[in-house]
Residue frames as a rotation matrix with the C-alpha (Angstrom) as fourth column:
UNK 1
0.068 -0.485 0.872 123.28
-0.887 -0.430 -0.170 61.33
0.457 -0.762 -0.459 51.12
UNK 2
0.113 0.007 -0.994 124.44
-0.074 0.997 -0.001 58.58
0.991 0.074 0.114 53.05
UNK 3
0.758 0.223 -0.613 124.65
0.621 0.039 0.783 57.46
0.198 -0.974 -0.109 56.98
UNK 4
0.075 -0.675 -0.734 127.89
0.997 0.047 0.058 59.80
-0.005 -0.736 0.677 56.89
UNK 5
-0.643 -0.232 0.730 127.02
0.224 -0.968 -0.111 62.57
0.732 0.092 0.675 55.98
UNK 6
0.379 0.893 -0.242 123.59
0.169 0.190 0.967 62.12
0.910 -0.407 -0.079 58.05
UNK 7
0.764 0.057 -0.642 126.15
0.639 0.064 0.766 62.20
0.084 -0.996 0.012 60.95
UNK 8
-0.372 -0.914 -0.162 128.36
0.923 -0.383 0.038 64.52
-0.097 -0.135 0.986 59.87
UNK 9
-0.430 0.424 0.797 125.54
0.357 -0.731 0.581 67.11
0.829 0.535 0.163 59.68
UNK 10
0.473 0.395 -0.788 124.49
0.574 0.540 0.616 65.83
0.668 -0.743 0.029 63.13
UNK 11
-0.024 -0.892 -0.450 127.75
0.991 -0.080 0.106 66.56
-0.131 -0.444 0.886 64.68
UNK 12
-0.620 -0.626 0.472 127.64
0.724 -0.688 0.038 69.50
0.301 0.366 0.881 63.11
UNK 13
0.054 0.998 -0.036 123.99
0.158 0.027 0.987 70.49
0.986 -0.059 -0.156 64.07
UNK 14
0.779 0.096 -0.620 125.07
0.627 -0.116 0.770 69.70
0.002 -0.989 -0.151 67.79
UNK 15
-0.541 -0.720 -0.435 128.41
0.811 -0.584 -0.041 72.32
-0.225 -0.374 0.900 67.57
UNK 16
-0.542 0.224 0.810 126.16
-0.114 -0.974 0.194 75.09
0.833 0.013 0.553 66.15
UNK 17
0.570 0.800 0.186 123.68
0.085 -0.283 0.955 74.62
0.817 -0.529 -0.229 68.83
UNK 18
0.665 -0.334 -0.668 126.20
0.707 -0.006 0.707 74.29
-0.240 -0.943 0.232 71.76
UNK 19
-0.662 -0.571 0.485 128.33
0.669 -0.742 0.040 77.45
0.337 0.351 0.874 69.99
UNK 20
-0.765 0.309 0.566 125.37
0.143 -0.774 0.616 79.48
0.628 0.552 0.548 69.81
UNK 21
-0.899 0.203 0.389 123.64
-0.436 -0.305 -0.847 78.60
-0.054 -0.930 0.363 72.78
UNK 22
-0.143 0.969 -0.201 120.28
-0.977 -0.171 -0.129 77.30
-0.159 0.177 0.971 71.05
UNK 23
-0.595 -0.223 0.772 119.41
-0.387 0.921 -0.033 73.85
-0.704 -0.318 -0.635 71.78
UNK 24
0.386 0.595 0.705 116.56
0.490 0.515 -0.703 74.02
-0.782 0.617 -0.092 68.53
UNK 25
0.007 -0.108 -0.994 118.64
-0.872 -0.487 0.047 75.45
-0.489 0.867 -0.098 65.90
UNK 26
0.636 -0.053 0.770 118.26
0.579 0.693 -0.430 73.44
-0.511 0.719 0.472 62.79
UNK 27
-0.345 -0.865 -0.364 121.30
-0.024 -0.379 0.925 74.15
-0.938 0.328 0.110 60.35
UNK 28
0.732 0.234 0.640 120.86
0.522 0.410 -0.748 74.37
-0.437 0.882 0.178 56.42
UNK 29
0.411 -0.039 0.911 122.86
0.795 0.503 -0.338 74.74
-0.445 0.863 0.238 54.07
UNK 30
0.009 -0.285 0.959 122.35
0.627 -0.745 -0.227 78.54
0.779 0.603 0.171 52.69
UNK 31
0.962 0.259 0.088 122.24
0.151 -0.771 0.619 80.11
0.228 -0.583 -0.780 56.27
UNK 32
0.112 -0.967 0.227 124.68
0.569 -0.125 -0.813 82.31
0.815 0.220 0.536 56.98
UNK 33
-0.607 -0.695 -0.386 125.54
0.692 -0.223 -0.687 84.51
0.392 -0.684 0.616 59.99
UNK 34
-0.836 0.490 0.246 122.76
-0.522 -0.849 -0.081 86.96
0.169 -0.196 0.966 59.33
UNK 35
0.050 0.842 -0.537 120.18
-0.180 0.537 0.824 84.06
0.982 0.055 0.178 59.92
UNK 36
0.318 0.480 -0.818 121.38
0.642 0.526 0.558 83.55
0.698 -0.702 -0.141 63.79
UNK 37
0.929 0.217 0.300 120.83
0.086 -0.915 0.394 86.15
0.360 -0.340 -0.869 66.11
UNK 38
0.632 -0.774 0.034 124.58
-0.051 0.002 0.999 85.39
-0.773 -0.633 -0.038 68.62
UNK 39
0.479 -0.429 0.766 126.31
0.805 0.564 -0.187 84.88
-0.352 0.706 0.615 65.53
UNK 40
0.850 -0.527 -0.017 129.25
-0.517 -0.825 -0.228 87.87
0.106 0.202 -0.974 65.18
UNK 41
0.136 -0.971 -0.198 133.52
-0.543 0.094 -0.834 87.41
0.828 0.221 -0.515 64.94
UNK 42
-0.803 -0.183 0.568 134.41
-0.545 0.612 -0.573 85.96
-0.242 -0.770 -0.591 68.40
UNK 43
0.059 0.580 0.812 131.46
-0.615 0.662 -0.428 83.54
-0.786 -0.474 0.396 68.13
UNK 44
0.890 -0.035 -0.455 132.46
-0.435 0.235 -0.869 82.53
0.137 0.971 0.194 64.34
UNK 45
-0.150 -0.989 0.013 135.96
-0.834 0.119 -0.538 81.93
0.530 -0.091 -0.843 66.17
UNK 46
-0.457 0.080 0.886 134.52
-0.804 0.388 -0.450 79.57
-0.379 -0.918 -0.113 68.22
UNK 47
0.784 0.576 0.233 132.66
-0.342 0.713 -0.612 77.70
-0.519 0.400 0.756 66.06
UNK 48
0.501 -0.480 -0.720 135.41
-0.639 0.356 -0.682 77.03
0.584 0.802 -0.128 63.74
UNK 49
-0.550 -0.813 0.189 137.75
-0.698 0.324 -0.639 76.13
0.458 -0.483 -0.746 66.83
UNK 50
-0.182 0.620 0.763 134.64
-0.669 0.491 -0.558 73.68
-0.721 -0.612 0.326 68.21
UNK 51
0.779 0.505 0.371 134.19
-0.362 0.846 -0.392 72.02
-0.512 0.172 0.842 65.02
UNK 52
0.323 -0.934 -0.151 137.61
-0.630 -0.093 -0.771 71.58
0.707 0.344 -0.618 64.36
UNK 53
-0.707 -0.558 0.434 138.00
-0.705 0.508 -0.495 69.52
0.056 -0.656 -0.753 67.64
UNK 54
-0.022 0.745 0.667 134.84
-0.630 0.508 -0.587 67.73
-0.776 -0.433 0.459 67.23
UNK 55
0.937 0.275 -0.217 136.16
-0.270 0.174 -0.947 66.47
-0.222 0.946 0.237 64.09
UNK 56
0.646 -0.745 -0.165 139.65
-0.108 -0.303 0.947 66.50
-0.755 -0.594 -0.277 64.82
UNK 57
0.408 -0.007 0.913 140.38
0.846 -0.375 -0.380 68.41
0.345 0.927 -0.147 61.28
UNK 58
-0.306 -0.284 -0.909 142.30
0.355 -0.920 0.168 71.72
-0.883 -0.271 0.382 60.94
UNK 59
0.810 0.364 0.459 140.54
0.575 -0.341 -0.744 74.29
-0.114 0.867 -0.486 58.55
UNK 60
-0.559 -0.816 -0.143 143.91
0.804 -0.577 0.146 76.61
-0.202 -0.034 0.979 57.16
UNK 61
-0.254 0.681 -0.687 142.94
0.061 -0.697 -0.714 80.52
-0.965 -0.223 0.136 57.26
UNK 62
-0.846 0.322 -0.425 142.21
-0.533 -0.506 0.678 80.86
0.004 0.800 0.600 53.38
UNK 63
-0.613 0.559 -0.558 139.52
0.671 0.741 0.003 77.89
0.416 -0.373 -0.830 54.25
UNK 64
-0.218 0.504 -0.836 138.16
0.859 -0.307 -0.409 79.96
-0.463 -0.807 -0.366 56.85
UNK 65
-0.707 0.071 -0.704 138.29
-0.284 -0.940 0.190 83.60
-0.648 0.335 0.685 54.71
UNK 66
-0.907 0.342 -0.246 136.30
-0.123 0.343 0.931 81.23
0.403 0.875 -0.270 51.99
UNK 67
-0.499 0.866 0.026 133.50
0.802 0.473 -0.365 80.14
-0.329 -0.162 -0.930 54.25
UNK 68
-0.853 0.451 0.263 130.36
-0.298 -0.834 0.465 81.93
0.429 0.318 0.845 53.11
UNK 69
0.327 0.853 0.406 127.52
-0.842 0.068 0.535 80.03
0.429 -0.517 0.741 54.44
UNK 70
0.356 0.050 0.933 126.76
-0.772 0.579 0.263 76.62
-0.527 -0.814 0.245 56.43
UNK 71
0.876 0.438 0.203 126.97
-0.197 0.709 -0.677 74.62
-0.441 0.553 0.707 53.23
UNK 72
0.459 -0.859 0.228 130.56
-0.717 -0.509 -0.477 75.98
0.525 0.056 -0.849 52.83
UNK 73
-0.167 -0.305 0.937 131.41
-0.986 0.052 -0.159 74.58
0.000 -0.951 -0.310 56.20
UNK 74
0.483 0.428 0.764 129.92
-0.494 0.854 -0.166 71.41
-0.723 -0.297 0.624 55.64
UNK 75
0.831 -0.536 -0.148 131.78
-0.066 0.169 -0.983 70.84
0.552 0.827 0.105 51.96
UNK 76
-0.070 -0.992 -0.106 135.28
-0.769 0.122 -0.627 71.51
0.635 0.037 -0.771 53.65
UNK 77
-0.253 -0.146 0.957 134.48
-0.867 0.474 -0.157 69.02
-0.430 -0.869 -0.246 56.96
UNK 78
0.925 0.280 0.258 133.06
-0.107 0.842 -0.529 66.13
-0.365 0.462 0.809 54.33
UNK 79
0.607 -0.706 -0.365 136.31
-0.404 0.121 -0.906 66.76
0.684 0.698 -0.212 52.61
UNK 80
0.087 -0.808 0.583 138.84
-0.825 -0.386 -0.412 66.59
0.558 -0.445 -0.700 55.47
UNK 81
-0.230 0.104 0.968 137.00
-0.920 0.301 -0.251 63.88
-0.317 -0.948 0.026 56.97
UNK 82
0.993 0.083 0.081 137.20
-0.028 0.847 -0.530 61.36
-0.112 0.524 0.844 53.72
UNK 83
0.327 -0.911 -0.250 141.10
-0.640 -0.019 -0.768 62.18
0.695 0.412 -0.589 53.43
């Protein structure tokens, strides 16, 4: 891993916690929706539209129908954000 991903996990680290409300979530990889408690449709909408602008990246909906966990999410923003 290098210093960008290190800060592209960051970044990402601070939108779940300011999505979700929890200033000590720690993100990983295989967690998925059923790992944080606020974490339902309208708050999944938000997150996508928060790290979309904090990244200023669009994800297209088959992107979004694909995500399955955090590690998902982090694979397409590494991508989008070396093109």
């Amino acid at each position: 891993m290098n210093s960008n991903d290190d800060e592209i996990t960051e970044r990402l680290t601070r939108v779940f916690r300011s999505v979700f409300r929890e200033p000590d979530l720690i993100i990983q990889p295989e967690m998925t929706s059923a790992d944080v408690e606020n974490w339902d449709s309208l708050s999944h909408i938000n997150l996508v539209a928060a790290v979309e602008k904090e990244f200023k990246i669009r994800f297209t909906t088959s992107e979004i129908m694909e995500l399955k966990n955090v590690g998902d999410l982090d694979g397409i923003v590494h991508q989008k954000t070396r093109s």
